[in-house]
N, C-alpha and C positions, 0 to 999 in steps of 0.2 A: 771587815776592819783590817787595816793595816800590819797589828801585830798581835800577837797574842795575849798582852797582858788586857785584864779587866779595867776600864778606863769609868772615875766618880767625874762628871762635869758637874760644876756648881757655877751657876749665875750668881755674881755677889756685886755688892755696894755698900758701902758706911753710910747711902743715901737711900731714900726711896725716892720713888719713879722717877727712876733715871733709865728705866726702858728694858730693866730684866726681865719679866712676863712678857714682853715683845720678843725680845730674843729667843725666850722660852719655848713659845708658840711658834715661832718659822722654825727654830730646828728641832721640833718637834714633827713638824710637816716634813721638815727633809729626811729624817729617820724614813719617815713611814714610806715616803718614796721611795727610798735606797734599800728601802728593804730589812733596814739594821734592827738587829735584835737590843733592844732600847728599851729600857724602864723608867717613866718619865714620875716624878713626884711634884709636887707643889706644897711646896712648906710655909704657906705664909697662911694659918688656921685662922685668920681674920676679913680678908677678902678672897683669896682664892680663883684669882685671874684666869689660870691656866686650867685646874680645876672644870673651871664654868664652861669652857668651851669643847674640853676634851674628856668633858664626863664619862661618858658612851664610850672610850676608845680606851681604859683601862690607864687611863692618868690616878696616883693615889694619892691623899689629902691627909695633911697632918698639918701641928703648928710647933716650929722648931722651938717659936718660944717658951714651953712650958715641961716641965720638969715629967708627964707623965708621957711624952711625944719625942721628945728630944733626941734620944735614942736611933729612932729610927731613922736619919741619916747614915747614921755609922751600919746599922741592922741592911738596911738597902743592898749592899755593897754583895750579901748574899744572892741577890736576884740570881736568877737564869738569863742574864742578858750581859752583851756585848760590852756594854755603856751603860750608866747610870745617871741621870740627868735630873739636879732637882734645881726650881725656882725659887731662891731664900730671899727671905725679906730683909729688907734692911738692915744695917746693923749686925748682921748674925757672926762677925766672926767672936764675938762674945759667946753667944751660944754656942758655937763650934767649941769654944774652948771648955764650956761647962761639960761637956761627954767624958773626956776622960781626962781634963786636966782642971789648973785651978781656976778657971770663970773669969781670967782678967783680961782678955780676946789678945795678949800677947805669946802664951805658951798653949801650944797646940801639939806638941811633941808626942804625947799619948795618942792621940787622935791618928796621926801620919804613919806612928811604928805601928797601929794595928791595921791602916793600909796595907803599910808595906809586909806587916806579915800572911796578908789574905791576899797577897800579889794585885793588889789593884792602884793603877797611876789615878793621881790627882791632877783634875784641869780644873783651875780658875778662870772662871771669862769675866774680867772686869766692865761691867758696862758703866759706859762714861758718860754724862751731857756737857753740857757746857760750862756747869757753874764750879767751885773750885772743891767744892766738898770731895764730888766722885774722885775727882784727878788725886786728891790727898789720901783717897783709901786706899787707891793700888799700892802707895809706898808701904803704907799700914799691913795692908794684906801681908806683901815682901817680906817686912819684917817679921811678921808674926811666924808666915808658913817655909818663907823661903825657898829655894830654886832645885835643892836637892829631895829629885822622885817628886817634881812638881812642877808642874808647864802650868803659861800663864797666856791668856789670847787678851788684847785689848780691846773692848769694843766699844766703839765710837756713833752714838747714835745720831745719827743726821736726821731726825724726824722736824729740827728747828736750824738747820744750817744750809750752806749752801757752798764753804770753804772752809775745809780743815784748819788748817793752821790761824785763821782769822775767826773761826766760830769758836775753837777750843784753847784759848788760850794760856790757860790751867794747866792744859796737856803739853800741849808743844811748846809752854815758854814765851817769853817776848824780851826787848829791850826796853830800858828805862835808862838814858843816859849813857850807853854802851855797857851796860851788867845784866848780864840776862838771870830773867824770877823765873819761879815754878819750872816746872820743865825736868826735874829730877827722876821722877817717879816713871817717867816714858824711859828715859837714860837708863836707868836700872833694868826696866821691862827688855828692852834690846838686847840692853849688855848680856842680860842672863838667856838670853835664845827664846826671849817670848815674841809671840806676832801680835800684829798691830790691824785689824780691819776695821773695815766704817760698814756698819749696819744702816741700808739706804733710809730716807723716808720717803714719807706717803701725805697726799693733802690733807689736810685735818679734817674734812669735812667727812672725806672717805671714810679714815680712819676712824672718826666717832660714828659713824652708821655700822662698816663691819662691827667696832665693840660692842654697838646697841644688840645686835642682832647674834652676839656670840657665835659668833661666824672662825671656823680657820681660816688661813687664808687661801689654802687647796683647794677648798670648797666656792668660793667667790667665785670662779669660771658664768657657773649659770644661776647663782641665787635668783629669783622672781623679782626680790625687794632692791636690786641692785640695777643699777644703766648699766649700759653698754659701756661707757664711759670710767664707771665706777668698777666695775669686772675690768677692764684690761689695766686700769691703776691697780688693783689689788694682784693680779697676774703679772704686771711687770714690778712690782715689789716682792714676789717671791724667787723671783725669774734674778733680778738684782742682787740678794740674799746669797741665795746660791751661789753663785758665780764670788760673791765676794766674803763669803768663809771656806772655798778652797782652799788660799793658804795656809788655813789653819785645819785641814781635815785630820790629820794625822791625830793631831790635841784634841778633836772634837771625836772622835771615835768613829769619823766615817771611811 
């Protein structure tokens, strides 16, 4: 790891599937690669995407949403590990706020002073799709957590795009008569020194076979139940992954 302080990464969205348990699972793979001493959690006690796949490799399951679970986000942060890496489900900055503040998902201040008094940085990785919900949480998020003893990565999943700026337009803004909408919430992300990647995609067709088969994507190289064809898709979307959460390693804990 780059520096010594204790790094919480939370996948978050005011949306669901907008491609967190995606994101979850490749940098889950990339920990394990790199070697990083990593404690991976899955907090969504209803489906358990990440869970499913990484049973066996010491992935731990809780649901943020309920009062006798909830805790143990904050509880995490004890691990023996480098990074802290959980998948929350939608909506959770609600429940973030129920830990140690008053549940209205705008005051989070208890939650961040007992980071900061157990020395551990917080990373937000906003994953974004297309539609305008995600893009309006990151402002959300901003507001709620804000920028100090708190890095923010934007992640942009391309699993249904093929051009940023024309797939997301939520994100990056457009014109309507020479006044540009939306577009703020990226503005703020910059301004305050957060990074921006696109989380590549993969054919759909692939992609619902590895999930049938609860497959990582590490493992895809020689699955049986996979072509030839379907292993180098799954290999060069990890291959892709990689390469393009570099610029954010530092926020990501690698």
């Amino acid at each position: 790891m780059g520096n010594e302080t204790k790094r919480l990464v939370l996948a978050v969205s005011g949306k669901g599937g907008v491609g967190k348990t995606t994101f979850s699972r490749l940098m889950t793979d990339v920990y394990r690669e790199r070697g990083t001493k990593a404690a991976i959690f899955d907090a969504d006690g209803q489906i358990g995407g990440l869970v499913r796949v990484y049973s066996d490799a010491g992935v731990k399951f809780y649901d943020l949403r309920t009062d006798t679970d909830r805790h143990t986000l904050l509880d995490s942060t004890a691990e023996d590990a480098d990074v802290i890496l959980h998948d929350l489900p939608g909506g959770s900055r609600f429940e973030i706020s129920k830990i140690l503040d008053g549940g209205d998902g705008e005051q989070v201040e208890g939650f961040l002073e007992a980071l900061r008094d157990n020395g551990v940085r917080l990373t937000l990785c906003h994953v974004i799709d297309n539609e305008i919900e995600s893009a309006q949480s990151v402002g959300q998020y901003l507001n709620a957590f804000g920028t100090d003893g708190v890095d923010h990565v934007a992640v942009l999943n391309m699993r249904e795009s093929r051009d940023l700026k024309t797939d997301f337009p939520y994100w990056f803004g457009f014109n309507v008569n020479g006044e540009r909408r939306f577009g703020k919430g990226r503005d703020r992300l910059l301004a305050a020194g957060g990074i921006e990647v696109a989380m590549p995609g993969m054919q759909v067709g692939v992609r619902a076979k590895i999930n049938a088969l609860n497959l990582r994507f590490s493992d895809c190289a020689r699955h049986p139940d996979l072509t030839v064809t379907e292993r180098s898709s799954a290999n060069r979307f990890l291959r892709e992954f990689r390469k393009a959460v570099e610029p954010a390693a530092g926020f990501l804990g690698l």
